[in-house]
C-alpha positions in Angstrom: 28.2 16.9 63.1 29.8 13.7 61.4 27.3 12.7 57.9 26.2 9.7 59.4 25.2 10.1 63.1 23.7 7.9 65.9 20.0 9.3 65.9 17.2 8.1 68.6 14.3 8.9 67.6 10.7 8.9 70.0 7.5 8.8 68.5 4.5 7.7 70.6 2.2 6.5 67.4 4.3 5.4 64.1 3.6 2.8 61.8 3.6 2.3 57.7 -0.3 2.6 57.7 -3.6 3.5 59.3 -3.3 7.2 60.8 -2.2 9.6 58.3 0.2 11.0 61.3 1.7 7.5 62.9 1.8 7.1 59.1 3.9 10.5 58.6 6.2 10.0 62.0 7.2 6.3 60.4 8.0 8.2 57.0 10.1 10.7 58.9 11.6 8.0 60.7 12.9 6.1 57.3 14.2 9.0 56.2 16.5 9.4 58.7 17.5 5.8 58.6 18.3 6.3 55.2 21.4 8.0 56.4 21.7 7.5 60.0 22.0 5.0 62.6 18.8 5.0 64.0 16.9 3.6 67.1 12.7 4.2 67.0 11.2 4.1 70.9 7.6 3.9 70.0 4.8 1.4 71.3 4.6 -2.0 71.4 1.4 -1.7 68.6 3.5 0.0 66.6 6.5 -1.9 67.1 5.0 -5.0 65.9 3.4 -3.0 63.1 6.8 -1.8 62.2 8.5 -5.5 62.3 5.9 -6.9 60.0 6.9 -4.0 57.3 10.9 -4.4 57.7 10.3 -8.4 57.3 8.9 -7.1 53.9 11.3 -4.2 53.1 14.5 -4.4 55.2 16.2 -1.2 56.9 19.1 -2.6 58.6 20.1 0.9 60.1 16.6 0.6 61.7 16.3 -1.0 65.6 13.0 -0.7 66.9 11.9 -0.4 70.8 8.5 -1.1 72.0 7.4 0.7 75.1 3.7 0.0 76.1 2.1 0.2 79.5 -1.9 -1.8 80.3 -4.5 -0.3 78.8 -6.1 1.6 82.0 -1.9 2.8 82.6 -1.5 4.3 78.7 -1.5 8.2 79.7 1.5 7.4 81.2 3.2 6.2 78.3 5.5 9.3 78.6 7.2 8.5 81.7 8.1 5.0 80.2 9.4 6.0 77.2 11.5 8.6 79.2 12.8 5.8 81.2 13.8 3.8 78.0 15.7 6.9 76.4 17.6 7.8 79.6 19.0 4.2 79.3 19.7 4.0 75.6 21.3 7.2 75.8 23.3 5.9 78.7 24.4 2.8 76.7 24.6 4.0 73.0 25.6 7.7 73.6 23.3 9.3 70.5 24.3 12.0 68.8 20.7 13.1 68.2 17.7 12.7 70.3 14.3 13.8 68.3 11.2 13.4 69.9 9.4 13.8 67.4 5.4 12.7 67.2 4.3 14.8 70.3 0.4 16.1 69.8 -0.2 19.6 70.0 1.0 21.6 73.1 1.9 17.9 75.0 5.0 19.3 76.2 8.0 16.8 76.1 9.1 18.1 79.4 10.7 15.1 81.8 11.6 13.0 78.5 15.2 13.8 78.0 17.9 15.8 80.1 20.9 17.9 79.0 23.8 15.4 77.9 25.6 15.9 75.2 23.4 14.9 72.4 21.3 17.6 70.5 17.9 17.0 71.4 15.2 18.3 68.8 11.3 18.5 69.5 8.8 18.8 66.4 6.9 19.2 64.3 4.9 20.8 67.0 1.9 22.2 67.0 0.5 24.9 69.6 -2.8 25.4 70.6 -3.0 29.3 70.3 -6.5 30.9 71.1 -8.5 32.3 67.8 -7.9 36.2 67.2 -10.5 38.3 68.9 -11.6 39.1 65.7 -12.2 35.9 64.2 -14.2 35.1 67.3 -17.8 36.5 65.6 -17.3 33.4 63.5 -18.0 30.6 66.3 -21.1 29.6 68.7 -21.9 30.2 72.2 -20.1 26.9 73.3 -16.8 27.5 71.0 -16.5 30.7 72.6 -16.0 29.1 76.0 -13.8 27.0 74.9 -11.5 29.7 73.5 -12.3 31.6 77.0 -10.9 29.0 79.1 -8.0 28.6 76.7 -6.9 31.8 76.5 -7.0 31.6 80.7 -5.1 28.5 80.4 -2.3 28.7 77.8 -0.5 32.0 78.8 0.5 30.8 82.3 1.1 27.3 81.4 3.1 28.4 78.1 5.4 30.4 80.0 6.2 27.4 82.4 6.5 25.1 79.9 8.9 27.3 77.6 11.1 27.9 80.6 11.4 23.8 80.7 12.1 23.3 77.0 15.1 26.2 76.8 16.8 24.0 79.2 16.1 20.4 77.8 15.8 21.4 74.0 17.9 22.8 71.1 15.8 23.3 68.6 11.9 23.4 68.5 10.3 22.7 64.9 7.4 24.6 65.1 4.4 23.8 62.4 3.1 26.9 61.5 4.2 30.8 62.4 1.2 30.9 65.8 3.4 28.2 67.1 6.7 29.5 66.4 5.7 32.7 68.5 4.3 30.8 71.0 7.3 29.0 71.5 9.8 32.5 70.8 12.3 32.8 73.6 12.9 28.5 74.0 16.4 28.9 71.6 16.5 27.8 68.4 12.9 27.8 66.8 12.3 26.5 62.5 9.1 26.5 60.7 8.1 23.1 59.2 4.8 21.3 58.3 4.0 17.9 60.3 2.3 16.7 56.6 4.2 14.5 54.7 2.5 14.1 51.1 3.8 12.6 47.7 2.6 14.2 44.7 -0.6 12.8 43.7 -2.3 11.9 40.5 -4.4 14.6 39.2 -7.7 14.2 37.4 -6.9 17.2 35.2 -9.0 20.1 33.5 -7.1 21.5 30.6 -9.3 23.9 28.2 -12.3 23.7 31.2 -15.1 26.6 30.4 -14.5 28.6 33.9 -17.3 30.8 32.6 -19.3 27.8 33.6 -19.9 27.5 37.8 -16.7 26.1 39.2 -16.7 24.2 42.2 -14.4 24.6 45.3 -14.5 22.2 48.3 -14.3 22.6 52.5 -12.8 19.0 53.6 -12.4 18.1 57.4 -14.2 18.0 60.5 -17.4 20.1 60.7 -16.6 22.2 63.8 -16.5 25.7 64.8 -13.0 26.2 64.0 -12.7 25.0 61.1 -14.9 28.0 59.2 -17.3 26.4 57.6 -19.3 29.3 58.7 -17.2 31.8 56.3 -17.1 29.2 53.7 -20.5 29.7 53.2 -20.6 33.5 53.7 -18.4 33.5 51.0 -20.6 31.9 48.4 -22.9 35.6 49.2 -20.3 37.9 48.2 -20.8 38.8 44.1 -17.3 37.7 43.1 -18.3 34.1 44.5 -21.5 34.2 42.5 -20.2 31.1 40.3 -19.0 28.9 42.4 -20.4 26.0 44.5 -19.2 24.2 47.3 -19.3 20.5 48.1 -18.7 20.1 51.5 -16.9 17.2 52.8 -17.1 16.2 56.2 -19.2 15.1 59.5 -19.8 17.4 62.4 -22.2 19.2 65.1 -21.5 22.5 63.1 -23.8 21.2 59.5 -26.6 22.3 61.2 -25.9 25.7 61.8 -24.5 25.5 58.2 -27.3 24.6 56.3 -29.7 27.0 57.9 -27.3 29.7 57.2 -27.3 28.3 53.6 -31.0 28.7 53.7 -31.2 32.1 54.8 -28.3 33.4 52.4 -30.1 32.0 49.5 -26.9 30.1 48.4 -28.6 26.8 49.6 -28.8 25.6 45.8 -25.4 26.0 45.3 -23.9 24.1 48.8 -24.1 20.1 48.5 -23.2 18.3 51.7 -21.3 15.1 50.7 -20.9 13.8 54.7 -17.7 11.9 55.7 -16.4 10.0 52.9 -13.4 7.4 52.2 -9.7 9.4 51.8 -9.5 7.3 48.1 -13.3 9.2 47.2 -11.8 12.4 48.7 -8.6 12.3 46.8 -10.6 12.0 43.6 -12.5 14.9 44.7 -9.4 17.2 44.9 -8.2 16.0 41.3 -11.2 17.2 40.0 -12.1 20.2 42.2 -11.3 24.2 41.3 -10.3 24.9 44.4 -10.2 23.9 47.9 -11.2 26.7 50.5 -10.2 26.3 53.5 -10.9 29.6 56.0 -9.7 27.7 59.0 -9.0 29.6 62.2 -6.5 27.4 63.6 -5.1 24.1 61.6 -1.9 23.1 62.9 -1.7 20.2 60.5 -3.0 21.0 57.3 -3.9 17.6 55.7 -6.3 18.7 53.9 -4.2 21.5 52.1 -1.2 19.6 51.7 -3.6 17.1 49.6 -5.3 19.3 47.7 -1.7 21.1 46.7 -0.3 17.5 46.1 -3.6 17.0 43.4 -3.0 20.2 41.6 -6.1 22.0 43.7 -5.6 25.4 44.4 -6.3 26.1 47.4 -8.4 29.8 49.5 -6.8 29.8 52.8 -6.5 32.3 55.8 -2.8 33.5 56.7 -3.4 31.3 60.1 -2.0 28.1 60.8 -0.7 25.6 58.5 -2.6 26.1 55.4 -0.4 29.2 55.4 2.9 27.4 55.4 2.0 25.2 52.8 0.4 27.3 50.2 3.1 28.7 48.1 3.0 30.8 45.4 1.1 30.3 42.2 -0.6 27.6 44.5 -3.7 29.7 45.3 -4.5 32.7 47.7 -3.8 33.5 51.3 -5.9 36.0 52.6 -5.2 38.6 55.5 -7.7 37.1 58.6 -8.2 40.9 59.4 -11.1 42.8 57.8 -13.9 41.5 55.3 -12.9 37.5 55.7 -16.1 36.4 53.2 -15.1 39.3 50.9 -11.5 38.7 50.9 -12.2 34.5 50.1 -14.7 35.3 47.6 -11.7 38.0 45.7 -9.8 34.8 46.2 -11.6 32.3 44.6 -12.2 35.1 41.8 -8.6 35.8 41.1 -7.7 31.6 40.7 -7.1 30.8 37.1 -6.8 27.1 36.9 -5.6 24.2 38.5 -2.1 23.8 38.9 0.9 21.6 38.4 0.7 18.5 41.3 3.2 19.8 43.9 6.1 17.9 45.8 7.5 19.6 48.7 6.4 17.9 51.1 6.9 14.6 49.7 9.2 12.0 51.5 11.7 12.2 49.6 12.8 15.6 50.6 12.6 14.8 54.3 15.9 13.4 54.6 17.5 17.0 53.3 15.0 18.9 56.5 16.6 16.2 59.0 19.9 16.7 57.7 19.7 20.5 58.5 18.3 19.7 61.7 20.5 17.1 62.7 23.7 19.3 61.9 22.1 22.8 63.2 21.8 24.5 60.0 18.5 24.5 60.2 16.8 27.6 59.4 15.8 29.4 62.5 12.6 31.5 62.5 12.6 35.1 63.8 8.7 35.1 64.3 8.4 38.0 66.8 4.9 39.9 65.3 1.6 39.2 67.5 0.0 36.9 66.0 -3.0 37.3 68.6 -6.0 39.6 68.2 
């Protein structure tokens, strides 16, 4: 494929600021402009969103398309956007086609058709079940939901990767659950939805670690997101000094702090509640360590953060945390066996913050799109179970 090539990109939410992934789809978006001919179909909010920033900071290779339906109409978006990409691609003939801010498992079946153009979906996510064995960690009414979903999403997932070998080339899958759900659609990468610039870092050269150090849980307190083996942890002995602040709102803090109570680790857990991003940023460049045992993150926000503020982060070897956590960045742990034992020989084997990292900043996007756009790309053999 030709350097410079006629891109459309779709990407239902997608603005400069507000939602960290609209804000994420419109950083992937000038990154491909950067170097490509680019038309964004995206809605009419964002589109005016988008026309306030480019009357501020210009990017002629840039035409935006707003596609919005009435409010009661908006599930429908889809069919209206496919509408305006059939035509475009009639008129302008695009070399590329990425639809590219589709939420987890929304299949972008309908939205394109074979036609010349090489027609890439992702970052995706997929909404896998949790492993049998990390079931033990969720309540009565999580485990329904996982029930129903693993009823659901074999069946459906088989229909819908039939669809997507025929209208897609290449699926960017977020993390390695969705990249063997999605085995057997062609051409299948592995690359994080985040998009993160290095961050400023409190710093804590020559810090006392025979002191307590303190590790944070950030995000949503809910089932999956194992806050319940964050706390287990704290028990084990090699967690014995460290704390945990957690960050975050949720139906789960109940079940957390009695659990707290009856571990006798409540002294050393501190509930902070839902705070502003700035307060949690400042947080990160000043924790230890983030842990973050969750059973299922396809997005990883949280990790990319903490990474991008020199945190170290405890993670499982599920999901996104495990794509973004490289090494020397912190621990991944096998999700099989002892998980509180196996997070507490995690925070125990940490040795320091660590340098601020980059990856996943934007200006490395335009070198992924550039692979993608040209199919060099590097194409994930993910065939293991990932299942329990």
């Amino acid at each position: 494929m030709i350097s410079t090539a006629k891109v459309l990109i779709s990407a239902n939410a997608c603005h400069p600021e507000g939602d960290r992934d609209a804000e994420a789809a419109w950083a992937w978006c000038r990154a491909a402009a950067a170097t490509h001919d680019v038309h964004l179909v995206t809605t009419v909010g964002s589109a005016r969103r988008i026309t306030a920033e480019l009357s501020q900071r210009p990017l002629p290779s840039l035409t935006v398309i707003g596609v919005d339906l009435p409010a009661l109409r908006r599930l429908t978006w889809g069919r209206q956007a496919a509408r305006t990409i059939r035509r475009l691609h009639a008129e302008q003939h695009f070399d590329v086609i990425h639809l590219l801010a589709t939420d987890t498992d929304r299949h972008p079946v309908g939205l394109v058709r074979r036609s010349g153009a090489r027609v890439i979906w992702g970052p995706a996510g997929a909404s896998e079940p949790v492993p049998v064995a990390l079931t033990r960690w969720l309540d009565g009414p999580a485990l329904e939901v996982e029930l129903l979903r693993r009823l659901c999403t074999g069946p459906a997932r088989r229909v819908a990767n039939y669809r997507l070998s025929r209208d897609v080339d290449l699926v960017v899958a977020r993390d390695h659950e969705a990249a063997h759900a999605y085995r057997g659609t062609g051409e299948v990468a592995i690359h994080p939805a985040v998009v993160v610039p290095r961050l400023n870092s409190g710093g804590q050269q020559g810090r006392d670690y025979s002191s307590v150090r303190t590790a944070l849980f950030v995000g949503r307190l809910i089932p999956s997101r194992g806050l319940i083996p964050a706390i287990t942890t704290l028990a084990r002995p090699d967690a014995a000094d460290w704390e945990l602040r957690v960050i975050g709102d949720g139906p789960e803090w109940r079940r957390a702090d009695r659990l707290a109570d009856r571990l006798g680790v409540r002294d050393r857990v501190e509930f902070l509640g839902e705070l502003p991003r700035a307060d949690v940023l400042k947080a990160m460049g000043r924790a230890d360590a983030l842990l973050s045992p969750t059973l299922g993150d396809s997005a990883g926000w949280a990790v990319a953060e903490a990474l991008a503020s020199g945190c170290p982060v405890v993670c499982l070897d599920r999901g996104a945390p495990s794509v973004l956590v490289g090494p020397g960045e912190g621990v991944v742990v096998d999700w099989r066996g002892d998980l509180p034992r196996a997070l507490a020989a995690g925070l125990a084997s940490l040795h320091g913050r660590i340098e601020p990292v980059d990856r996943w900043a934007p200006d490395h996007l335009g070198d992924v799109l550039a692979g993608w756009y040209c199919g060099t790309a590097a194409v994930s053999r993910e065939e293991t179970s990932q299942g329990g």
